[in-house]
Structure formats: C-alpha cells, structure tokens
C-alpha positions as CSV (number, residue, x, y, z in Angstrom):
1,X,38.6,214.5,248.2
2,X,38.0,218.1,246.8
3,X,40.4,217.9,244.2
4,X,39.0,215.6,242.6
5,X,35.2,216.8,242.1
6,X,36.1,218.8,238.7
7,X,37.2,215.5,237.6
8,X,34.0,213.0,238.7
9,X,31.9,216.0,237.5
10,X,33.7,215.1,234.3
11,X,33.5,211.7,234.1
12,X,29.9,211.9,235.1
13,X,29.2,214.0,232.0
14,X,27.8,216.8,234.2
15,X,27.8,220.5,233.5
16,X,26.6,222.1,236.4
17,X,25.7,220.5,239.9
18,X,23.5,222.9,242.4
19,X,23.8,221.9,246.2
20,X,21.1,223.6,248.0
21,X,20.6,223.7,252.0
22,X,21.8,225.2,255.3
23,X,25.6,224.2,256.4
24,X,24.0,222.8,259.5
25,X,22.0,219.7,257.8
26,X,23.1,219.5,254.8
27,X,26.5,217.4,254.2
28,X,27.3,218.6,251.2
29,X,26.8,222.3,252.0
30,X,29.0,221.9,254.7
31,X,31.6,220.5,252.5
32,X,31.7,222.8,249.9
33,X,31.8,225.8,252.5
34,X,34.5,224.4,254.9
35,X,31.8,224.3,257.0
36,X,30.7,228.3,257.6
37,X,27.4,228.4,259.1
38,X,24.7,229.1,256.7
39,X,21.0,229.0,257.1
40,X,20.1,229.4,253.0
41,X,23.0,228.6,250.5
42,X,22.9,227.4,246.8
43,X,26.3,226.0,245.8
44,X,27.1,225.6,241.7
45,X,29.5,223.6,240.7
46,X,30.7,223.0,237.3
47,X,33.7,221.5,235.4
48,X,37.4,223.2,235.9
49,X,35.5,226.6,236.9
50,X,35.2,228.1,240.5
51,X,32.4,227.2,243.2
52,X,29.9,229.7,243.5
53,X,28.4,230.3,246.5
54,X,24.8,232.1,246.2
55,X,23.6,233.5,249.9
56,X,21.7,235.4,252.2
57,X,22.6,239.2,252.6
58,X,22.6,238.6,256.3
59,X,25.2,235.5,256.0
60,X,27.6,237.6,253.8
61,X,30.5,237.7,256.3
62,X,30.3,233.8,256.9
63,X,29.6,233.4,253.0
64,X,33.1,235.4,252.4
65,X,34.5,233.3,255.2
66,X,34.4,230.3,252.8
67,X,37.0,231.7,250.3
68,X,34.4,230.8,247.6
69,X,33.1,233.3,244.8
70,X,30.0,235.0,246.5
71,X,26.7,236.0,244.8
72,X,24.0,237.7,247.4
73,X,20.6,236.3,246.9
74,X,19.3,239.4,246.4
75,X,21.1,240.2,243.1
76,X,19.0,237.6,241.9
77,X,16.4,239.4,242.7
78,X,14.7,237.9,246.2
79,X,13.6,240.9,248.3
80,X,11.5,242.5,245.5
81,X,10.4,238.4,244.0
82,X,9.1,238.0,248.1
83,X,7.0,241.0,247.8
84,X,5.5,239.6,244.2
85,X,4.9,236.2,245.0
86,X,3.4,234.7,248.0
87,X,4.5,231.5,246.7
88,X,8.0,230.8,247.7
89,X,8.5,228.4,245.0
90,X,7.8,230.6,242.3
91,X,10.5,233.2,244.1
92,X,13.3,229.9,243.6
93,X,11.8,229.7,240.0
94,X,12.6,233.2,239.1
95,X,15.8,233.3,240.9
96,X,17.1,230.2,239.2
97,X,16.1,231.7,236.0
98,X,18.0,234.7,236.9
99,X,21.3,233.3,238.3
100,X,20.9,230.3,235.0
101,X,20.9,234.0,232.5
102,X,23.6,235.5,234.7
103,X,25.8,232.5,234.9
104,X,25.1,231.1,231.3
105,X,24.3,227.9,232.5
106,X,23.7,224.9,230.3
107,X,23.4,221.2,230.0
108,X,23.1,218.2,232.3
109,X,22.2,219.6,235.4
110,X,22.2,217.1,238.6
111,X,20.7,218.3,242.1
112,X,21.8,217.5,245.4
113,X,20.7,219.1,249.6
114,X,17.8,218.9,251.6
115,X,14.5,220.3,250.8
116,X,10.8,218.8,251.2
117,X,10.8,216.2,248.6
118,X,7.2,217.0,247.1
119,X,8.4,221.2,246.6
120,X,11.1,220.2,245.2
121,X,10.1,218.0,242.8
122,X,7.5,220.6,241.3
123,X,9.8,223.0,241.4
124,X,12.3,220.8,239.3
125,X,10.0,219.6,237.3
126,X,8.4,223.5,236.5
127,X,12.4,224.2,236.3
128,X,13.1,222.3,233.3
129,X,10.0,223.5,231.1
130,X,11.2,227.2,232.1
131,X,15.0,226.1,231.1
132,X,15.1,224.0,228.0
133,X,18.5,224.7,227.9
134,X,19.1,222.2,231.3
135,X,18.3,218.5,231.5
136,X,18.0,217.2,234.8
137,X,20.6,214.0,235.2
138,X,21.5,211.9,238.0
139,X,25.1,210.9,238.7
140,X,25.1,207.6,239.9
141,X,27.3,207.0,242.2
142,X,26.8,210.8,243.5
143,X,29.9,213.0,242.5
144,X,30.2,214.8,246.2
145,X,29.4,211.4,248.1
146,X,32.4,210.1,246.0
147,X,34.6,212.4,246.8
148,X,33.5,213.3,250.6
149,X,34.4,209.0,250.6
150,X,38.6,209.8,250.9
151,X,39.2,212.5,253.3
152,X,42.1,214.7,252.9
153,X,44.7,214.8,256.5
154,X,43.0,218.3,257.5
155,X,39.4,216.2,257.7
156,X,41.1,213.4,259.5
157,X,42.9,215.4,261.9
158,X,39.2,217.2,262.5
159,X,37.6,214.0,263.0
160,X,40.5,213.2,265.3
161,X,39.6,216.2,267.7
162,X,35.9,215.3,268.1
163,X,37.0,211.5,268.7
164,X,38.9,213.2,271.8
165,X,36.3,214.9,272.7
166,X,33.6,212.7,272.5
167,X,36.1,210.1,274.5
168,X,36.2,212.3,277.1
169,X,32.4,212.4,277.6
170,X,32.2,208.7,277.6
171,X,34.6,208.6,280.2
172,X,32.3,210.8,282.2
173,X,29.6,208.3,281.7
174,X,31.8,205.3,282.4
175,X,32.9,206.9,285.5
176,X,29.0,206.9,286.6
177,X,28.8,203.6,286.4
178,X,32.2,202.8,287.7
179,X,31.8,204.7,291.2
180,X,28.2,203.2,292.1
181,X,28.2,200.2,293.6
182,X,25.3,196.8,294.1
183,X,22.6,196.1,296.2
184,X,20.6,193.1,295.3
185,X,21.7,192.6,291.8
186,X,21.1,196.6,290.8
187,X,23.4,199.4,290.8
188,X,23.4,201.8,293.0
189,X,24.9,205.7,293.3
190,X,26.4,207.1,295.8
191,X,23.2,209.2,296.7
192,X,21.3,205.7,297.4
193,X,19.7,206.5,294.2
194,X,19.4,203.7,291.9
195,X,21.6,203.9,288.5
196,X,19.2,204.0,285.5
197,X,19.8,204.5,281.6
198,X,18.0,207.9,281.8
199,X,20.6,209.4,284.3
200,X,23.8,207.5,282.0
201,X,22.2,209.3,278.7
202,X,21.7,212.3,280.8
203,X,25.5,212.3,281.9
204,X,27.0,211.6,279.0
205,X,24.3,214.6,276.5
206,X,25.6,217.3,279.5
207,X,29.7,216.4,279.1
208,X,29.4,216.3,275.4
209,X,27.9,219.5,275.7
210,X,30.7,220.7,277.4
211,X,32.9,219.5,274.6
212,X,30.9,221.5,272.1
213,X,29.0,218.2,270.7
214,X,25.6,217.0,270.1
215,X,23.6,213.9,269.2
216,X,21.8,214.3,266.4
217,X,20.3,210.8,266.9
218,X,19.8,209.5,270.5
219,X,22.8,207.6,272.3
220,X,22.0,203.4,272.4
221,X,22.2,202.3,275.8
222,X,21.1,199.0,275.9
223,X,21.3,195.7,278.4
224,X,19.7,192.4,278.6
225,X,17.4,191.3,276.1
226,X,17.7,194.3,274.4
227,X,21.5,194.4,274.3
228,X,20.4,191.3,271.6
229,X,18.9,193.6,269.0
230,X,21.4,195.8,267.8
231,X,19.6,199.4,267.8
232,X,17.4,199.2,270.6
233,X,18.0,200.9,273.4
234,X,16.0,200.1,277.3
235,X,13.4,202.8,278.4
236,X,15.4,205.7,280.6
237,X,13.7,204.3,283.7
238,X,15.2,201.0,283.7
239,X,17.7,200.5,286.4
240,X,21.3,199.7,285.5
241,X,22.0,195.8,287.1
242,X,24.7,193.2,287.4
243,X,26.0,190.2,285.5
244,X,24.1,191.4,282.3
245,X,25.5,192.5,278.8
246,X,25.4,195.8,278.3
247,X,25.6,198.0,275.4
248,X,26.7,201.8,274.9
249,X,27.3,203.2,271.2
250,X,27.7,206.5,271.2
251,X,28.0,208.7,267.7
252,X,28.3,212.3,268.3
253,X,29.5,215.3,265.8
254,X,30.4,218.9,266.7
255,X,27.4,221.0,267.6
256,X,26.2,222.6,264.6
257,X,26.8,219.9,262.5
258,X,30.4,218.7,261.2
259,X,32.6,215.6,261.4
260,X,30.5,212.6,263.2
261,X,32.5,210.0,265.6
262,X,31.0,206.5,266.2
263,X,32.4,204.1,269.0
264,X,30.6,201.4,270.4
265,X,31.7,199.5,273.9
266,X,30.3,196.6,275.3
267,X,30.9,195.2,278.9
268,X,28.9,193.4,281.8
269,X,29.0,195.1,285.3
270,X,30.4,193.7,288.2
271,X,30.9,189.9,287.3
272,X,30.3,187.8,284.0
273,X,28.7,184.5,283.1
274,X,31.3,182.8,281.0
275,X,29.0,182.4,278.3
276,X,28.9,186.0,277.9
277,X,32.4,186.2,278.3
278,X,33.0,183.8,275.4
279,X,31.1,185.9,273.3
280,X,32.8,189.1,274.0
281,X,36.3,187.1,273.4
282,X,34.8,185.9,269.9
283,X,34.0,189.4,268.7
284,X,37.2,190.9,269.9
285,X,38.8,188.5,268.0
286,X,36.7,189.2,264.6
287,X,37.2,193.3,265.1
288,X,41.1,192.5,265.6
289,X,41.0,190.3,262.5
290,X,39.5,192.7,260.1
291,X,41.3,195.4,261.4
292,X,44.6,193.1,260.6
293,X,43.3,192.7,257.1
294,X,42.1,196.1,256.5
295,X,44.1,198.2,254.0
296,X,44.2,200.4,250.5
297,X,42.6,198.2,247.5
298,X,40.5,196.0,250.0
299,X,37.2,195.8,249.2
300,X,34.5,196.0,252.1
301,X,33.3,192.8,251.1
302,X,36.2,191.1,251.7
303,X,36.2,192.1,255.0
304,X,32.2,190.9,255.9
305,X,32.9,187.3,254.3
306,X,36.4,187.1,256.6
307,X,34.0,188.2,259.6
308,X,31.1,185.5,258.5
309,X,33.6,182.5,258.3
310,X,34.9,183.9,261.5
311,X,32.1,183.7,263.3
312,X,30.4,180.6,261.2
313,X,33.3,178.6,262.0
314,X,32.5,178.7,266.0
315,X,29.1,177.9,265.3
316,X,27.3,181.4,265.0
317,X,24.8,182.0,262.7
318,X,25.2,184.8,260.0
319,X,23.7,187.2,257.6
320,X,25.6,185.3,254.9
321,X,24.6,182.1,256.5
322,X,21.1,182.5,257.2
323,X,19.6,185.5,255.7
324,X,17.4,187.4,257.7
325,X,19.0,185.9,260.9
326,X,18.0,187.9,264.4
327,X,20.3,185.8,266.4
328,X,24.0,185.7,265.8
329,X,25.9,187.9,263.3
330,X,23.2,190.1,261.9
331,X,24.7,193.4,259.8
332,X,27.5,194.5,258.3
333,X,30.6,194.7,259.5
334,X,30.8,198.6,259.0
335,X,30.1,201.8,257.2
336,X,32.3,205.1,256.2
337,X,31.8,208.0,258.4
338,X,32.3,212.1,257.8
339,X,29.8,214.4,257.6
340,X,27.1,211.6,257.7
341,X,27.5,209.0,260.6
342,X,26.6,206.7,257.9
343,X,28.2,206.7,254.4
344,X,30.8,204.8,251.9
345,X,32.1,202.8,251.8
346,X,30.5,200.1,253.5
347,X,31.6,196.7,254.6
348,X,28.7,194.2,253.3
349,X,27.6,191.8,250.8
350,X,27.5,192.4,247.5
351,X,27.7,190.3,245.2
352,X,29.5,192.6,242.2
353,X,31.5,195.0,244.7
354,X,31.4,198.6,243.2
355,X,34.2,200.9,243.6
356,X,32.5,203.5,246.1
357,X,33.0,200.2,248.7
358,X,36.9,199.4,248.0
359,X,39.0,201.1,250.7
360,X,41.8,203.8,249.4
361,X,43.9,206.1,251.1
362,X,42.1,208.7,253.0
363,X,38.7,206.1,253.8
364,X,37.9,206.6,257.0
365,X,35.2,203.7,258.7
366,X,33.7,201.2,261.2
367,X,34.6,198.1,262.1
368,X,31.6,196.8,264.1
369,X,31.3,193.4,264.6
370,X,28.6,191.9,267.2
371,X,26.7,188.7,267.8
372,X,23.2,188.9,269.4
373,X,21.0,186.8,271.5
374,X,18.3,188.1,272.8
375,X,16.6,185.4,274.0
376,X,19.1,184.6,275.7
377,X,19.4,187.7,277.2
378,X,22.6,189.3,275.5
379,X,24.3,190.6,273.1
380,X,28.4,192.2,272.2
381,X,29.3,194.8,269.4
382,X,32.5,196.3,269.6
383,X,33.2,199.7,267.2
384,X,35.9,201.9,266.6
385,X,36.2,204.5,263.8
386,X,39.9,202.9,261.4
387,X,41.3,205.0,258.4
388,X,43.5,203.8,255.9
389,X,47.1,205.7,255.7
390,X,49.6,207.2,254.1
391,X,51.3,203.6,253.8
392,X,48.0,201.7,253.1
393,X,47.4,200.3,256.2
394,X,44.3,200.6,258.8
395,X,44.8,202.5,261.6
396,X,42.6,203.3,264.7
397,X,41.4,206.8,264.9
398,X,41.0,206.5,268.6
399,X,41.9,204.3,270.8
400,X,39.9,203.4,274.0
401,X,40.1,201.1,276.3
402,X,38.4,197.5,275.9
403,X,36.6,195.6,278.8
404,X,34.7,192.9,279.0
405,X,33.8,194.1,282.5
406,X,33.5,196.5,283.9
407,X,34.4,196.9,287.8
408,X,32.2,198.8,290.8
409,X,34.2,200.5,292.8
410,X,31.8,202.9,295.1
C-alpha cells in the first residue's frame, strides 16, 4: 500500500528512488500519480519527504491533478538543453544534474519505469561518473512492487468496476455462441455463417470497447488440441464446433492503462464426452479447494502443493510430480494482479517461500487451476480474480457463472 513506501524505502536503505515513464505503460507511474495521464513523467521518491512529480509543460493540468508536488521539465532546463544537444540523452544527463543540484539529492539511488534498456544503461552508467554523490542500488524485492502487492479498498473497489465491466463483454461473447446453433458438428449463426474464433475475439474487443477497456495482450480463445496447451490460442479462421473443450481467458484493463482483470472459463458446446466432463469436475473441485484454504498469512506455496496432491491423488501428472510435464497440471496455481496482469504474489514452488508470496490483507490474485491433454484433444482451466479481506478470508472479486457446457439455443 502507499503508506507504506516511506517505510520499505527505509528498510531498503534507499535515499532517493526515480520512477520514469508515461502513466499509460508504466505501472509504477501510474501508481504514484493516481493514475493522471502522462506521456513524460519522472517521479522522486525519498524517505518521510513528499513525491515529486517532474513533467511536461503541456501535461501541467493533469500533473496538478495528481495532488503531488510539481516541477515543470523546463525548469530544469529542457527547451533551451533540446536546442544544444541533438542527443536526447545528454538533454536527461543535464537535467538530472540540474533537478540532483536543485533537490540536493544524495546517496543510494535505485531506478525503476520503462525506457530502452541499452539508453538507459549508458545514461546510468554516464549518470553516476557525473554524480559521485549517488550510487546506483537495487532494492531487491522492489520497494513499489512491494507495496503495489496489498491494495488499499479504493484499488479494490476500482478493480471491482472493470471486473463488471469486462463481465459484461464476456457475456456479449457468450451470447454469440449461445444463440448459433449445429450443423454437422460446427456451429452455426443465425446469418448461415459459420461461428469462428475470429468473429468471438472480434465480439468480445468491440463490447469491451464499449465498456471503456482494452487488451493489451490478445484474448486466448482456444479448443481442441490447443485447449491442451495453456496459452495457445486457434487461428481466427477456425470454425467454432461441438463436443470439444474449449477455452476463453480473457484479461482486460481500462483503456489507457489501469487496474487489469483476468477470468478464465472453460466449457464444451452443445454435448460433453464424460471424460471431458470428469476433468472439468476435477478442476472445479481444486479451484473450490484453494479458494476454501486461501486466507491472510497463507503462503502461495501452500496453496500449489494442496493443488498438486489434489490433482496427483486422481492420477494426474504435475509440475511438482514430474517437472517439465506438458500433460496434466502444468503451472502455477496463480499470480497477483493490479496494474500488471501478472505480479505478486504468486502461487508456485518454492522451495524457501519469500515474503512478497505470503498472502496479507489487501492481496488481490488468481486462482487458476487446469489440467491439459492435448493429445487427447482437451484441456480445462478455470480462473477468477480472489482478494483477501478485512477478516482474512478469500473472497471472489467477481463472480460468474460456471458451466461445463455450454447450451445452443438458436
């Protein structure tokens, strides 16, 4: 939580942290601003003193918006530096000079955004000949990744609101699907059209639009084979048919970047072979357990090894098991979620489990358990998006409707 960066900066020995990046892509800038939309922002941070927010002159509305103390760019000197210098990194050398003077900045100095790796690692490295008064540091585990990790009720409520709305796209989708009908095996719409993956993904990008959402990485819509391997997703061409597995994980955030959502339903269409009915029954069954077990203290560990024996006990293969495995259980059982669609804590292995893994109140994550055959033609996650409570206890931060099939009605 906010509150309690002054404090990790602290304990990580750091005197001043710079964030730099644009609000839209950059999770940490978004934090820091509430989230204000930004195209250039440094962010300094240091121990028991105010945020300052360094900006564009042309964002200096939005830069006030974020109730942080404000320093214009070009009172560091970046209109007249541009003119000097054709070389932008020598501009951000000067200017960091400048604002390092200005602000009497001193000591361990970590860096955290999103910048070209190879700039920015001359430009750090001609940084801290220019500033011998600074030495670069790493916090390990990252101070704003730990406290993004426990989100305060305002971020949970947000992360509610784009649940809603991303649920409501689904539904869209669903309702595709739902009002086609068979002929020989494939699924059919209304139009006589056939149903394929393309026109699902299409359906659900245009409702999400509507609800203000995007998706930063492409929607997996997967069914067959490929339902087996848990991130691939068929070509858009390939038509929709019956009596196979099918698998649609869906993890939007607001447009313009902003809390993520991440659900994941699997179902067969129009009738089910009981084998791939038992399957779906077994990983209910592990989701429902975790979520039962799921609480404040709990480390994520704890809740992998309770799905493994779960799903090693009815004869499934596991990445605990049988390392490496591409049939059976083959990942984690889940992953934190904010800003990023993937962050802590996460719900795997390990074999000295860390802090930045142990649920606490305010954690916010996945539970997605799955079992995969794809030689066998099939494959079942289940995923919904649980936070931990006021009380301690998991909770669901959306709940959706579960079906192993799902029913043609056109």
């Amino acid at each position: 939580m906010r509150n309690e960066i002054s404090r990790l900066l602290g304990e990580q020995n750091l005197d001043v942290l710079w964030v730099s990046g644009a609000t839209h892509d950059c999770p940490e800038a978004y934090y820091l601003t509430g989230g204000v939309s930004l195209t250039s922002a440094w962010i300094i941070l240091r121990p028991d003193s105010q945020p300052l927010l360094c900006h564009s002159p042309m964002e200096r509305e939005a830069a006030r918006a974020s109730g942080l103390r404000t320093l214009d760019f070009n009172e560091l000197g970046a209109e007249i530096l541009s003119r000097e210098h054709n070389d932008p990194l020598a501009v951000r050398l000067e200017m960091f000079a400048r604002l390092t003077e200005r602000e009497n900045l001193a000591g361990r100095l970590a860096v955290h955004g999103t910048a070209d790796p190879g700039e920015f690692h001359f430009l750090l490295e001609n940084l801290c000949r220019r500033l011998p008064q600074l030495e670069l540091a790493r916090d390990m585990p990252a101070v704003l990744e730990t406290a993004r990790a426990t989100k305060e009720p305002e971020e949970i409520l947000q992360m509610k609101k784009v649940a809603a709305a991303a649920l409501e796209a689904i539904s869209e989708a669903l309702e595709l699907i739902r009002k086609s009908h068979a002929e020989d095996e494939k699924v059919i719409q209304g139009s006589g059209a056939a149903l394929t993956v393309g026109a699902v993904k299409s359906c659900l990008t245009a409702a999400l639009a509507r609800q203000g959402l995007q998706e930063p990485y492409e929607t997996i819509l997967s069914i067959g084979r490929e339902s087996g391997i848990p991130h691939a997703s068929n070509p858009d061409d390939t038509i929709l048919t019956v009596g196979k597995t099918v698998v649609f994980d869906v993890f939007p955030c607001r447009r313009g970047g902003g809390y993520f959502f991440d659900i994941t339903r699997s179902f067969l269409i129009g009738n089910a072979p009981e084998q791939a009915l038992r399957l779906y029954e077994e990983v209910l069954a592990a989701q429902e357990k975790a979520l039962g077990q799921a609480g404040a203290g709990v480390y994520g560990v704890e809740l992998q090894e309770l799905t493994c024996d779960h799903f090693e006990e009815l004869g499934h293969p596991t990445i605990r098991s049988k390392p490496g495995t591409t049939e059976g259980y083959v990942h984690s059982l889940g992953h934190g979620i904010g800003l990023q669609v993937h962050e802590h804590p996460y719900l795997r292995i390990q074999q000295k489990p860390d802090e930045s893994n142990r649920l606490k109140v305010g954690s916010v994550f996945s539970l997605e358990p799955g079992l995969y055959y794809p030689q066998r033609g099939m494959g079942v996650r289940i995923e919904d998006v649980a936070y931990i409570n006021d009380s301690g206890r998991a909770q669901i931060l959306a709940p959706f409707e579960k079906f192993p099939v799902l029913e043609l009605e056109g």
